[in-house]
PDB file as gemmi writes it, atoms N, CA and C in Angstrom:
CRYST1    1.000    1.000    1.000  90.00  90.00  90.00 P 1                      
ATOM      1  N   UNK A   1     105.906 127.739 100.039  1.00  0.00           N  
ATOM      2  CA  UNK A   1     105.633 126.637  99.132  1.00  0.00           C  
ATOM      3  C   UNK A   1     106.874 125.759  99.039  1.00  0.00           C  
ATOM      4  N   UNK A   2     106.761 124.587  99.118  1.00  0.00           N  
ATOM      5  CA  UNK A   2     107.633 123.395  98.813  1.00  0.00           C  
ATOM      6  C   UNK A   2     107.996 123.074  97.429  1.00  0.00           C  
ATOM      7  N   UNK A   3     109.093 122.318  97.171  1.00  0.00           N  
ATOM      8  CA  UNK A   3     109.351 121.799  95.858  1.00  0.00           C  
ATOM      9  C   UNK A   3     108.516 120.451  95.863  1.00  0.00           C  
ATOM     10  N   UNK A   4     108.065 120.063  96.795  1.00  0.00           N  
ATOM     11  CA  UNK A   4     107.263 118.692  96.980  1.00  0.00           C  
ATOM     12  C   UNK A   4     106.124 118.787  96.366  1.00  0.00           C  
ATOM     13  N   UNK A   5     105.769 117.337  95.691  1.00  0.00           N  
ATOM     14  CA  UNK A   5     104.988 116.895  94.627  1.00  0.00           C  
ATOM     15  C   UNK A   5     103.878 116.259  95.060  1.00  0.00           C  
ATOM     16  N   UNK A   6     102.599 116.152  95.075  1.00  0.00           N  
ATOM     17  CA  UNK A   6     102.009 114.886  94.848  1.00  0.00           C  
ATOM     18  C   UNK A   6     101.449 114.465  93.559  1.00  0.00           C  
ATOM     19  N   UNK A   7     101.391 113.393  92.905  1.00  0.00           N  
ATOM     20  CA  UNK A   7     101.179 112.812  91.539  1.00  0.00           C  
ATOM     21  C   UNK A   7     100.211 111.878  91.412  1.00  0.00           C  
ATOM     22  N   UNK A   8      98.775 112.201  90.997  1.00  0.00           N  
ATOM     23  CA  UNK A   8      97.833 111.158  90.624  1.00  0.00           C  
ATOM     24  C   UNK A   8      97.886 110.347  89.254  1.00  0.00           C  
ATOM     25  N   UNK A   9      97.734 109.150  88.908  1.00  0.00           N  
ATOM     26  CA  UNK A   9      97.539 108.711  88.123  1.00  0.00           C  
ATOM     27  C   UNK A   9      95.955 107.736  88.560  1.00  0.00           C  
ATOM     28  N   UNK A  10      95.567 107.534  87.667  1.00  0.00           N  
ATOM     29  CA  UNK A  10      94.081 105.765  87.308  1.00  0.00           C  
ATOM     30  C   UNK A  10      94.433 104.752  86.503  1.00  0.00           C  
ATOM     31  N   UNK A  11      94.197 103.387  87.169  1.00  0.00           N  
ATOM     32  CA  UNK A  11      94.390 102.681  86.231  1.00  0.00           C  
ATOM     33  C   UNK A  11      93.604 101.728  86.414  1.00  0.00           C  
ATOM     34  N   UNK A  12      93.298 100.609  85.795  1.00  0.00           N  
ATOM     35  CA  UNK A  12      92.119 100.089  85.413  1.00  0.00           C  
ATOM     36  C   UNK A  12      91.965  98.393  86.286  1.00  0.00           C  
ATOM     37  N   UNK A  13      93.227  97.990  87.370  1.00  0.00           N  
ATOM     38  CA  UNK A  13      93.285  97.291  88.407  1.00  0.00           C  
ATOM     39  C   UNK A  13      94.097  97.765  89.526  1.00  0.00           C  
ATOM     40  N   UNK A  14      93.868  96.831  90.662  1.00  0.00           N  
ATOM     41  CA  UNK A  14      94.913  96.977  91.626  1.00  0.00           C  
ATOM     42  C   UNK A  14      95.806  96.623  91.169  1.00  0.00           C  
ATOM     43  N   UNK A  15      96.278  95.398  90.601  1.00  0.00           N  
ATOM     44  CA  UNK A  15      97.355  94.818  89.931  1.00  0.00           C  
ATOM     45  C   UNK A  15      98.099  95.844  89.119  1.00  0.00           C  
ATOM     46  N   UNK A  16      97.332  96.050  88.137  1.00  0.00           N  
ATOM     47  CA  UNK A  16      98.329  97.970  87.230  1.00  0.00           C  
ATOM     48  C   UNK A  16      98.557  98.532  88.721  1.00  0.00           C  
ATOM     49  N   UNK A  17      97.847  99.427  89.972  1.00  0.00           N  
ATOM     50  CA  UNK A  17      97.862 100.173  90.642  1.00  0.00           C  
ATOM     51  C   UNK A  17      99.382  99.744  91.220  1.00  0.00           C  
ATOM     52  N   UNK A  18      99.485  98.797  91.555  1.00  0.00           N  
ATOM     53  CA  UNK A  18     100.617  98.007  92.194  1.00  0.00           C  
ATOM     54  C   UNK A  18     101.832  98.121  91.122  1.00  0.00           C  
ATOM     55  N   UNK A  19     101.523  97.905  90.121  1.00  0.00           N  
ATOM     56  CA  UNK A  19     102.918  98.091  89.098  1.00  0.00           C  
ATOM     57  C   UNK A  19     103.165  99.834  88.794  1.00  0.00           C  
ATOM     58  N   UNK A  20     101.976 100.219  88.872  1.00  0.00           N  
ATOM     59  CA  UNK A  20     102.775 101.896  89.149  1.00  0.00           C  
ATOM     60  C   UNK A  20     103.609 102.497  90.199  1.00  0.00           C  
ATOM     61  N   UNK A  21     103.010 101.659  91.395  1.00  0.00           N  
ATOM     62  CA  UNK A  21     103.490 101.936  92.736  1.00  0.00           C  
ATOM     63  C   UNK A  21     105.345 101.614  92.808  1.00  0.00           C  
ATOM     64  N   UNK A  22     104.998 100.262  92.582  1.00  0.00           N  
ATOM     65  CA  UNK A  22     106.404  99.493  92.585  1.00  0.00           C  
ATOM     66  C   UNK A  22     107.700  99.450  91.064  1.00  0.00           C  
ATOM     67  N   UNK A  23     106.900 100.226  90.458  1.00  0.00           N  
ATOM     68  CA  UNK A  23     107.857 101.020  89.574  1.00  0.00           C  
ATOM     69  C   UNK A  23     108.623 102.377  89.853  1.00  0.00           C  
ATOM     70  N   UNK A  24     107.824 103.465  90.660  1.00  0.00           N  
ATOM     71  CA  UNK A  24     107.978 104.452  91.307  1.00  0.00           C  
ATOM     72  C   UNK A  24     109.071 104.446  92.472  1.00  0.00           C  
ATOM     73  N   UNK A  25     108.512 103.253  93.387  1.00  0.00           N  
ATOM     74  CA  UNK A  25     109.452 103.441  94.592  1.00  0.00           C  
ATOM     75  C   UNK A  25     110.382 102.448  94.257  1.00  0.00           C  
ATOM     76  N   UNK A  26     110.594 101.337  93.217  1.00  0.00           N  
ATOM     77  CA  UNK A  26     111.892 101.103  92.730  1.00  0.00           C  
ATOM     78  C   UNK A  26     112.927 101.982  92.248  1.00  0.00           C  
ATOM     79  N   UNK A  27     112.789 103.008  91.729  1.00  0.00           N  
ATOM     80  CA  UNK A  27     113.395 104.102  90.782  1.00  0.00           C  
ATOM     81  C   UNK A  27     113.942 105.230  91.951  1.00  0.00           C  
ATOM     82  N   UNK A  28     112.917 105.200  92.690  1.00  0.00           N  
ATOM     83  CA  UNK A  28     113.408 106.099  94.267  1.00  0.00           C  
ATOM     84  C   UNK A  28     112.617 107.319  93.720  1.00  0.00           C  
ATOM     85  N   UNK A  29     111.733 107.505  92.824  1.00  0.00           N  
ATOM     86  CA  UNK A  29     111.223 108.463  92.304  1.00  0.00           C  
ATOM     87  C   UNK A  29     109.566 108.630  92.844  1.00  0.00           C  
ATOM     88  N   UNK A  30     109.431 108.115  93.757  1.00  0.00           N  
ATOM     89  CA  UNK A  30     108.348 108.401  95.054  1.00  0.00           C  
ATOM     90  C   UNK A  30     109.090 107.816  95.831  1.00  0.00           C  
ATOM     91  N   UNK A  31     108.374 108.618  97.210  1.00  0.00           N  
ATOM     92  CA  UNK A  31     108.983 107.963  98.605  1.00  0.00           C  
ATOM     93  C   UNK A  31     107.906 107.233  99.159  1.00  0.00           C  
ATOM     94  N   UNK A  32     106.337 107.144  98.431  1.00  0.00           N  
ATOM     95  CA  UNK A  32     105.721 106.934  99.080  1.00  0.00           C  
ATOM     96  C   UNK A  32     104.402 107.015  97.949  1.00  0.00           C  
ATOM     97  N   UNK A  33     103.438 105.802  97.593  1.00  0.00           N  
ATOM     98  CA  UNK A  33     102.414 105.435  96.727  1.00  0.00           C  
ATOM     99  C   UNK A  33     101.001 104.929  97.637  1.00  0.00           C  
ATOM    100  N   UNK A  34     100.034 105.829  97.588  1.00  0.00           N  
ATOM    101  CA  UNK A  34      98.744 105.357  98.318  1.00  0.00           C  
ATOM    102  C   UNK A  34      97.897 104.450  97.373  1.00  0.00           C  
ATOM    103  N   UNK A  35      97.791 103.965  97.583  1.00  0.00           N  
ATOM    104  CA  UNK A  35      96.674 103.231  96.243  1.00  0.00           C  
ATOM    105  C   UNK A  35      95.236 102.642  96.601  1.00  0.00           C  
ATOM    106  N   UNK A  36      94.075 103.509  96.018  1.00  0.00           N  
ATOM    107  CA  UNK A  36      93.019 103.664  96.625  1.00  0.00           C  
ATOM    108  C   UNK A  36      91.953 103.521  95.431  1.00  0.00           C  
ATOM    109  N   UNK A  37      91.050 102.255  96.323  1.00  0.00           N  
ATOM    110  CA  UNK A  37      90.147 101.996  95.188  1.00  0.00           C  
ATOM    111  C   UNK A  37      89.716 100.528  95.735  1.00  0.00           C  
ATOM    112  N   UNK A  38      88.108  99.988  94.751  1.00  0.00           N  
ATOM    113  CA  UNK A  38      88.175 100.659  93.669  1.00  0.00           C  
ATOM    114  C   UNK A  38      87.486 101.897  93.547  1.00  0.00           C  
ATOM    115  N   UNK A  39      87.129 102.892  92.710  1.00  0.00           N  
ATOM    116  CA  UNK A  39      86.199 104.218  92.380  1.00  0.00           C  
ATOM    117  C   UNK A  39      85.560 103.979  91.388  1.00  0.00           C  
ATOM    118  N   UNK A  40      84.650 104.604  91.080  1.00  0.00           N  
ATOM    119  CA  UNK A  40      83.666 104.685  89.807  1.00  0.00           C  
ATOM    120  C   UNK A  40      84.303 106.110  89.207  1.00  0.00           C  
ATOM    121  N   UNK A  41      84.507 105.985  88.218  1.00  0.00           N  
ATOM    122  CA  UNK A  41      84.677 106.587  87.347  1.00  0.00           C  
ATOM    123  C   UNK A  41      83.770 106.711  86.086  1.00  0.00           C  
ATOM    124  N   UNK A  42      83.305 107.907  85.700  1.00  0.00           N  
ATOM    125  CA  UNK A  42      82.501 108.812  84.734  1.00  0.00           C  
ATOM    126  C   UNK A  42      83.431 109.550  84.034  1.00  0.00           C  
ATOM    127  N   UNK A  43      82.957 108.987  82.649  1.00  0.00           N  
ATOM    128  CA  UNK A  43      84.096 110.188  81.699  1.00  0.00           C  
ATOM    129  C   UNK A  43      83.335 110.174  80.176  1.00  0.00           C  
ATOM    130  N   UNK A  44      84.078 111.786  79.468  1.00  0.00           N  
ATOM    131  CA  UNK A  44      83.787 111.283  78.105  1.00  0.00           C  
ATOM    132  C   UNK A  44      84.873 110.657  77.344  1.00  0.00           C  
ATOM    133  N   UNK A  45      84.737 109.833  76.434  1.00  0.00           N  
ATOM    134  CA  UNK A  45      86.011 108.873  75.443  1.00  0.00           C  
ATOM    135  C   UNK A  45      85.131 109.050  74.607  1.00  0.00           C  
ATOM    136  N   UNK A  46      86.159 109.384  73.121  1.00  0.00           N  
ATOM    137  CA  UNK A  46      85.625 109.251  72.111  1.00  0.00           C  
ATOM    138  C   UNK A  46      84.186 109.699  71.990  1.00  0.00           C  
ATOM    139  N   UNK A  47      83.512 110.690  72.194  1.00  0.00           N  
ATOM    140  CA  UNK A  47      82.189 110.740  72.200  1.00  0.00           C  
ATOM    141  C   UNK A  47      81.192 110.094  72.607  1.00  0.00           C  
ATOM    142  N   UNK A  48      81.576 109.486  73.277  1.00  0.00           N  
ATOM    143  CA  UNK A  48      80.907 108.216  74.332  1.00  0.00           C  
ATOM    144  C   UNK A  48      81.069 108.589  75.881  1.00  0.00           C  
ATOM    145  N   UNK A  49      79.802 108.605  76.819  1.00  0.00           N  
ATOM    146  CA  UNK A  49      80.196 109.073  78.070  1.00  0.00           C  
ATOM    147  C   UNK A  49      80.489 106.800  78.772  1.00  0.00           C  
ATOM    148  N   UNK A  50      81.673 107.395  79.585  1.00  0.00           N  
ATOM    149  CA  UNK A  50      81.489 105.861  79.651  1.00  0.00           C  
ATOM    150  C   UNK A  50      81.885 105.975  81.042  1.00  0.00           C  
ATOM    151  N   UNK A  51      81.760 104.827  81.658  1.00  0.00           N  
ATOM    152  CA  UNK A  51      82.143 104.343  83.326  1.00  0.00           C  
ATOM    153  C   UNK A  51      82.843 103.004  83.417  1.00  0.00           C  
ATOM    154  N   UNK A  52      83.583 103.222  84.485  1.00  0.00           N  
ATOM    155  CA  UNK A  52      84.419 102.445  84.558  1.00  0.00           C  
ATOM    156  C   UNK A  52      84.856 102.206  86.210  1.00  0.00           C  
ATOM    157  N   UNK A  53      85.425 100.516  86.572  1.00  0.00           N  
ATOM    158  CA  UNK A  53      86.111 100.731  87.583  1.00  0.00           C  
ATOM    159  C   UNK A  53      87.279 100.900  87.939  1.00  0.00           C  
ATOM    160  N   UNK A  54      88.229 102.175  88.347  1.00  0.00           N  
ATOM    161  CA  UNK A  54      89.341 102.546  88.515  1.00  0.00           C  
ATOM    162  C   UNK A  54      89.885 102.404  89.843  1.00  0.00           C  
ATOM    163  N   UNK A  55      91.532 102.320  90.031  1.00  0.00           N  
ATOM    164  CA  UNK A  55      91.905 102.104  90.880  1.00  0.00           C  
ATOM    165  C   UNK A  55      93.024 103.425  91.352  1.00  0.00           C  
ATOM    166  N   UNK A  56      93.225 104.307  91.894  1.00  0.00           N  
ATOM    167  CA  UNK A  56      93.839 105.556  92.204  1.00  0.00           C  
ATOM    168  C   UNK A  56      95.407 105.550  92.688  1.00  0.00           C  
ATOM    169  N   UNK A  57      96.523 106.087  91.688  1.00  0.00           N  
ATOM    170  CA  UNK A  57      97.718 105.980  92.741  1.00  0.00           C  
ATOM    171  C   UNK A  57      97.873 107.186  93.060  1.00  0.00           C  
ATOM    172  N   UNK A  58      98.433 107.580  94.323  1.00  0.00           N  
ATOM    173  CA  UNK A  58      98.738 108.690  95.217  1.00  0.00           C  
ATOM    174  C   UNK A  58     100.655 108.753  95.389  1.00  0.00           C  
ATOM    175  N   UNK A  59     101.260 109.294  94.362  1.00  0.00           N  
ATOM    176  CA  UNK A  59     102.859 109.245  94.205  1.00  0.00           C  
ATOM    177  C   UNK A  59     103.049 111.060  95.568  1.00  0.00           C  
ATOM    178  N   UNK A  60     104.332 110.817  96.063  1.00  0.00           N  
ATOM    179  CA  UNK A  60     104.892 111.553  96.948  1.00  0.00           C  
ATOM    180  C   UNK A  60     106.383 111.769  95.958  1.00  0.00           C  
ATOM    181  N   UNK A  61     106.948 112.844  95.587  1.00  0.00           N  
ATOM    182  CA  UNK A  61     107.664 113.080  95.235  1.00  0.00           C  
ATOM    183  C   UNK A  61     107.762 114.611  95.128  1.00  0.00           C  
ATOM    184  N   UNK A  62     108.709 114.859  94.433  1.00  0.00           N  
ATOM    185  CA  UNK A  62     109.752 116.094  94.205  1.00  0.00           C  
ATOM    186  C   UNK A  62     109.522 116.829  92.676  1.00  0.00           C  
ATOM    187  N   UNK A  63     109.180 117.752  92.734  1.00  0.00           N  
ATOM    188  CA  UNK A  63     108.886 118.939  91.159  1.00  0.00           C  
ATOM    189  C   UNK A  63     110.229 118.379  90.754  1.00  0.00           C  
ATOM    190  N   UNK A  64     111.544 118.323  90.618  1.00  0.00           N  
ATOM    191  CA  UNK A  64     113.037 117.838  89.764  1.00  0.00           C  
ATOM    192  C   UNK A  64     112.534 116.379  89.107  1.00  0.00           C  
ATOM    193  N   UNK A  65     111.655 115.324  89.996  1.00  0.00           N  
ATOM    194  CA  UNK A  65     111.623 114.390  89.645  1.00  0.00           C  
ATOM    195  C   UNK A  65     110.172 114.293  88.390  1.00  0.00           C  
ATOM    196  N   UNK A  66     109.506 115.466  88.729  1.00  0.00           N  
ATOM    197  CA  UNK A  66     108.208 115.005  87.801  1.00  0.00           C  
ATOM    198  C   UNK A  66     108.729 114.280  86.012  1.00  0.00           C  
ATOM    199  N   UNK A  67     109.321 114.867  85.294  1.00  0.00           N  
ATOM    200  CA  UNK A  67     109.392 113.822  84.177  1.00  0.00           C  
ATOM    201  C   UNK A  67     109.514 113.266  83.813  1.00  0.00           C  
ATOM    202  N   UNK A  68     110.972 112.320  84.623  1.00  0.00           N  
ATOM    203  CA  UNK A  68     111.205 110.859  85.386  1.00  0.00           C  
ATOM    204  C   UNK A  68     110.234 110.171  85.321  1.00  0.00           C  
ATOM    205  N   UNK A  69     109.506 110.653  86.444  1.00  0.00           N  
ATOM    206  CA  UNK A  69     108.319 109.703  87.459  1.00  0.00           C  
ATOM    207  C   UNK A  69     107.118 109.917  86.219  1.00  0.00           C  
ATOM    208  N   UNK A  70     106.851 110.784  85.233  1.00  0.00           N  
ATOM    209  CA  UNK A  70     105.732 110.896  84.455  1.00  0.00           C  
ATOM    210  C   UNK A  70     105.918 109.946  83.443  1.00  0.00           C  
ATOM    211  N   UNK A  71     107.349 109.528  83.000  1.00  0.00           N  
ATOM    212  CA  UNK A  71     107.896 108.827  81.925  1.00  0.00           C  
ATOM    213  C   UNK A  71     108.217 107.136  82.445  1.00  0.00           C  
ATOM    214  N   UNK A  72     108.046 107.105  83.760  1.00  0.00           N  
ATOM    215  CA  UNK A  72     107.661 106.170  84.415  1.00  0.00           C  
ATOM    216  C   UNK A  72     106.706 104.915  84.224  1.00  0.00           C  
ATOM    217  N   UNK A  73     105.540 106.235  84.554  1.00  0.00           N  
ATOM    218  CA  UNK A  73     104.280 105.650  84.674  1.00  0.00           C  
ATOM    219  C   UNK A  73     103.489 105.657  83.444  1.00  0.00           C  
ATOM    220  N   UNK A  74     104.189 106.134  82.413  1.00  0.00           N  
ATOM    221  CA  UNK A  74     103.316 105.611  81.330  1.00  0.00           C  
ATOM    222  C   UNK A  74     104.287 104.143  80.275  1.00  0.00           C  
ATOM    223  N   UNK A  75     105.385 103.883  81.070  1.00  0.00           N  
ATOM    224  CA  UNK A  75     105.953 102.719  80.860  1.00  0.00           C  
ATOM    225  C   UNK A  75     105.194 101.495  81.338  1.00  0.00           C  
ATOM    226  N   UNK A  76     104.681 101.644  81.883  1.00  0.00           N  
ATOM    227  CA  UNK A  76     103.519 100.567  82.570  1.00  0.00           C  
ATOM    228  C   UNK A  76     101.957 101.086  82.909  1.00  0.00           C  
ATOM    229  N   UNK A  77     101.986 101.867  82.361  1.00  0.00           N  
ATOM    230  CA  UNK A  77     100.001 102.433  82.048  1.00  0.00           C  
ATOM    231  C   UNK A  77      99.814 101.730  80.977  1.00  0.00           C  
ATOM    232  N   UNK A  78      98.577 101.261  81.650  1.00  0.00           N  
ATOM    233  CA  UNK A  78      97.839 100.541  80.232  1.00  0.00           C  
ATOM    234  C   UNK A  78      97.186 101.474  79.396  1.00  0.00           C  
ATOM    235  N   UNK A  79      96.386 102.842  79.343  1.00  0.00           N  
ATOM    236  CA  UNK A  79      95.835 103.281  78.975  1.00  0.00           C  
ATOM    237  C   UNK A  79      96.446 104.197  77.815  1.00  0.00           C  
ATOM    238  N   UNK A  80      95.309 104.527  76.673  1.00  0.00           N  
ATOM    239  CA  UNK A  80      95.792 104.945  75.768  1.00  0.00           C  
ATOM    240  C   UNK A  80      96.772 106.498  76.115  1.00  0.00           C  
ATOM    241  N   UNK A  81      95.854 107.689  76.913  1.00  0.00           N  
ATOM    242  CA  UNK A  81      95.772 108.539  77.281  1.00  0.00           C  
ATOM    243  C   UNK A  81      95.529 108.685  79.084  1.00  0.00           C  
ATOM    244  N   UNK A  82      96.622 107.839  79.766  1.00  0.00           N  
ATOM    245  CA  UNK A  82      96.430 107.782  80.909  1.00  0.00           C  
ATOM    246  C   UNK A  82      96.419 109.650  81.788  1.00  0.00           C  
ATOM    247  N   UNK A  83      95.555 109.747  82.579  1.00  0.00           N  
ATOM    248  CA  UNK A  83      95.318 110.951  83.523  1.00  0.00           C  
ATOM    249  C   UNK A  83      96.905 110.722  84.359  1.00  0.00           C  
ATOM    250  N   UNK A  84      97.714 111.775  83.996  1.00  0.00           N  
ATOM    251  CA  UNK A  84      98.836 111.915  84.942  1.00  0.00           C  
ATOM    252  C   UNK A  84      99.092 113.613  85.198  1.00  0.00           C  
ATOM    253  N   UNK A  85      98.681 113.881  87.155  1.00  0.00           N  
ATOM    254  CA  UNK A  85      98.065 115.136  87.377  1.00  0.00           C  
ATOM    255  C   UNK A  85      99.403 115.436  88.610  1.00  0.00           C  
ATOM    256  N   UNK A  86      99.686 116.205  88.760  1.00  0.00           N  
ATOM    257  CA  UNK A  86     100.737 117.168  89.399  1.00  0.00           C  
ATOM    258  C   UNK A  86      99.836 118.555  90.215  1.00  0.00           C  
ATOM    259  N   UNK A  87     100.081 118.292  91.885  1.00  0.00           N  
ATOM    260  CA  UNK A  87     100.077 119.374  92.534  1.00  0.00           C  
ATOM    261  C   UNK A  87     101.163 119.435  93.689  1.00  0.00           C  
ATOM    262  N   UNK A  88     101.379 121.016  94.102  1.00  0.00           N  
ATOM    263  CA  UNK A  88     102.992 121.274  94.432  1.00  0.00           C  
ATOM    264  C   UNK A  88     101.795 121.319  95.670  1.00  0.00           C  
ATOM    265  N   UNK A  89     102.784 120.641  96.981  1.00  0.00           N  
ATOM    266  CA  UNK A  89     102.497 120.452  98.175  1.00  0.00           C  
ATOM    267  C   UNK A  89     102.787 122.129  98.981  1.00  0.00           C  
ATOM    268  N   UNK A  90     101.634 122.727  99.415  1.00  0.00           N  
ATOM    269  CA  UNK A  90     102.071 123.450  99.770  1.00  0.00           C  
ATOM    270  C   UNK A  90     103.292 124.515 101.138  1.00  0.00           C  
ATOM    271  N   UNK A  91     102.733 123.426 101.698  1.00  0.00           N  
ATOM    272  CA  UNK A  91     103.182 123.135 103.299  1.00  0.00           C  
ATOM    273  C   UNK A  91     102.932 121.657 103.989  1.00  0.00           C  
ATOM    274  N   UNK A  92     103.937 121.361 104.973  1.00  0.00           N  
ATOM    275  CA  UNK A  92     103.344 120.135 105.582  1.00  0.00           C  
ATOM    276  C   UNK A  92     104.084 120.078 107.079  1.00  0.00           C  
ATOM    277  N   UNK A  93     104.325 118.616 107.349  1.00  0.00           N  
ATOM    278  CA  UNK A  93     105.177 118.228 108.508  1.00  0.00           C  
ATOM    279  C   UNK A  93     106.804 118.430 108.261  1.00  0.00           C  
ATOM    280  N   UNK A  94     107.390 119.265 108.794  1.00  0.00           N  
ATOM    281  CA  UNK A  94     108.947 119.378 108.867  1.00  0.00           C  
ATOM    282  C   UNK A  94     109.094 118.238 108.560  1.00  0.00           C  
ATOM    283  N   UNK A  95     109.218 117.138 109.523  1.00  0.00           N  
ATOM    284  CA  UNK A  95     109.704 115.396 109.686  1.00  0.00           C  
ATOM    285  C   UNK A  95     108.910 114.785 108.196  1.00  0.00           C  
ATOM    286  N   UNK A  96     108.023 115.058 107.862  1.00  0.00           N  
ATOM    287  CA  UNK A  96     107.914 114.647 106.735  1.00  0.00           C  
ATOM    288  C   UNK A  96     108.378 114.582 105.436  1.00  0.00           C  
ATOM    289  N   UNK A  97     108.521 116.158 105.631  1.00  0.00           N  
ATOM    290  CA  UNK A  97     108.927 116.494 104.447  1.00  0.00           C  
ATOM    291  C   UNK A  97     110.690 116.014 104.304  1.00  0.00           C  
ATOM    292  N   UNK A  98     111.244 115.957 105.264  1.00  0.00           N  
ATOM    293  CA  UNK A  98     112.407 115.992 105.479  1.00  0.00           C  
ATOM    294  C   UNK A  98     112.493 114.346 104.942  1.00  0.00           C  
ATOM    295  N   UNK A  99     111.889 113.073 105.863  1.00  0.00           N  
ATOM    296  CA  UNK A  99     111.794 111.979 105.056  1.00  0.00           C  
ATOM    297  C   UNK A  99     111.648 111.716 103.783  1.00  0.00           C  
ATOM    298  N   UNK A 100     110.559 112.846 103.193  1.00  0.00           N  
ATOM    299  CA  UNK A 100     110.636 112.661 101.698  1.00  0.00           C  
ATOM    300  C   UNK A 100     111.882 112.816 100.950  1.00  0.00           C  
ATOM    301  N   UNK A 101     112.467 113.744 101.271  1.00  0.00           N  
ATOM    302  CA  UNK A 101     113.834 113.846 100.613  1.00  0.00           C  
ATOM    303  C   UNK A 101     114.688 112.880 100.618  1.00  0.00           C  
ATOM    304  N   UNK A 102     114.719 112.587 101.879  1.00  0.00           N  
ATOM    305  CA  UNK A 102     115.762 111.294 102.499  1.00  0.00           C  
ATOM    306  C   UNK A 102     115.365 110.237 101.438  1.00  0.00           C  
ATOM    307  N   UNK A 103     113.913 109.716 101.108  1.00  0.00           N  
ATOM    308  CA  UNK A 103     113.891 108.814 100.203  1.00  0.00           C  
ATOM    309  C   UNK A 103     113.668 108.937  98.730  1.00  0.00           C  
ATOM    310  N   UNK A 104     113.703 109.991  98.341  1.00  0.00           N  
ATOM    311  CA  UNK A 104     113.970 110.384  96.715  1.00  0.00           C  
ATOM    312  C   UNK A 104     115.436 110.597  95.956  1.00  0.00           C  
ATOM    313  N   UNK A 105     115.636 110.096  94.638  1.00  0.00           N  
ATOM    314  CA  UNK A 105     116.558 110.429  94.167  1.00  0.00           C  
ATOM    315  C   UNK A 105     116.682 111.777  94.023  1.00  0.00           C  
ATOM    316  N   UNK A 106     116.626 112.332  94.016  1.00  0.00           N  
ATOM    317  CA  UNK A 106     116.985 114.160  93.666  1.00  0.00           C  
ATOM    318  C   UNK A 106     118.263 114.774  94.855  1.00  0.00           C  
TER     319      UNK A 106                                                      
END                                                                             
């Protein structure tokens, strides 16, 4: 297992999607933001099932950096209770992984 991160967040344009992105890899706290969308989204709020169109960021980073990068992205989330989700990469590409480092602060 790697110390390597990947980090989902939703947000409610490309435009937000883009200011999460470019907040992240300004900070050096991703090496790397996919941003994918839009999606339909189904949820409950407030006792209300509601839908929505969301836009997906895909953060590349480092477990040292998660509270940084979590304290980040809710500097520029619009949402009350934005979804910010953490899974440890288990394995990957040597050369990859090795780039990731190269471009993270940690």
């Amino acid at each position: 297992m790697t110390d390597y991160i990947q980090v989902l967040t939703t947000v409610a344009t490309k435009a937000a999607a883009q200011a999460v992105a470019d907040a992240l890899l300004h900070e050096k706290l991703a090496a790397c933001v996919q941003i994918l969308g839009p999606i339909e989204s189904r949820y409950w709020w407030q006792g209300n099932l509601e839908t929505a169109e969301e836009w997906q960021c895909v953060a590349k980073s480092h477990l040292q950096l998660y509270n940084r990068l979590e304290a980040a992205i809710r500097r520029v989330h619009g949402y009350e209770v934005p979804e910010i989700i953490a899974w440890r990469i288990e394995t990957g590409n040597p050369a990859y992984l090795d780039w990731l480092r190269q471009e993270l602060a940690v």
